[in-house]
N, C-alpha and C positions, 0 to 999 in steps of 0.2 A: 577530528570528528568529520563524519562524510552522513552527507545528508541526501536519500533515496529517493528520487519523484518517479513513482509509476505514473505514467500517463496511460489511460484506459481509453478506448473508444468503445462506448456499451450499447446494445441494443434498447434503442429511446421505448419500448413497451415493456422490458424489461426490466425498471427502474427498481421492481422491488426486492425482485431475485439480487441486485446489484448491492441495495442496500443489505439482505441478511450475508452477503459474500463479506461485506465492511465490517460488519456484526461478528459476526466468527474471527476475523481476522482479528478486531479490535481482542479479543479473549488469545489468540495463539502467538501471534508477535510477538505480546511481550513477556510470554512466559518462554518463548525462545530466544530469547535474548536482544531484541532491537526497541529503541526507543521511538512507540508508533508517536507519530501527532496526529495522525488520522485520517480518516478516509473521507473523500470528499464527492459528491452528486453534484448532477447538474440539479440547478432552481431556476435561474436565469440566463437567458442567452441560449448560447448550445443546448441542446435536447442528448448528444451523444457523448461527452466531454466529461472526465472522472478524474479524479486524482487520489492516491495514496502514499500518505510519504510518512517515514520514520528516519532516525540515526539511527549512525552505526560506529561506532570506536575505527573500523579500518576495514579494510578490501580482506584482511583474513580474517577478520572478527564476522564479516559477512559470508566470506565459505563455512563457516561454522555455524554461524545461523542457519542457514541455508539447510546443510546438512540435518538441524535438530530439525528445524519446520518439516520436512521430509517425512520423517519418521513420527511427529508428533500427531496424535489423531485427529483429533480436528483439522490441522492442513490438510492431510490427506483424505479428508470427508468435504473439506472446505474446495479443493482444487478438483475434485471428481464432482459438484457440485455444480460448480461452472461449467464443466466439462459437457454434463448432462445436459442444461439447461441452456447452453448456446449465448448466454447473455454478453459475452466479455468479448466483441470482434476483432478488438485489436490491445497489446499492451507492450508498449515500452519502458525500459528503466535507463535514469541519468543518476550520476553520482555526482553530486556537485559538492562542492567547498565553501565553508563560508569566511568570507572574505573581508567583509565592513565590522568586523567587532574589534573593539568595542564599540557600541554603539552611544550615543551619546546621551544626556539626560532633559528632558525638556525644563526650562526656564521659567 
């Protein structure tokens, strides 16, 4: 399992256009096949700092995702949205592994 962190830098007046971007998303990820946990704003601290992260079974189970997200409607109402709206300045993805499980049980 490989687990997704979009890091966002978002235009700090834009926060709400940001939010319905999570909103959509939250509806199309997982009807394309990725395990969202969710989209995340800033509240405190950063004013420009976002997060979106889901799993994913593997690096081909995510060209396929990929692929369906593309063609599914809402993505592509969802990514011309942003597009329009200028709110998303910057966006990176990391694939990371989890690596502490099991985890232990508190006492």
């Amino acid at each position: 399992m490989l687990t997704c962190i979009i890091r966002y830098q978002i235009d700090p007046t834009k926060k709400e256009q940001f939010a319905q971007y999570a909103r959509n998303w939250g509806q199309a990820i997982p009807r394309c096949g990725a395990d969202l946990i969710g989209y995340f704003s800033p509240h405190e601290g950063s004013t420009t700092l976002a997060y979106g992260i889901y799993n994913i079974a593997s690096l081909s189970d995510y060209e396929a995702y990929r692929a369906r997200l593309a063609i599914d409607p809402l993505g592509r109402e969802n990514y011309e949205f942003a597009m329009r709206e200028r709110f998303l300045l910057r966006e990176d993805r990391t694939f990371l592994k989890l690596v502490s499980a099991p985890h232990g049980s508190k006492s």
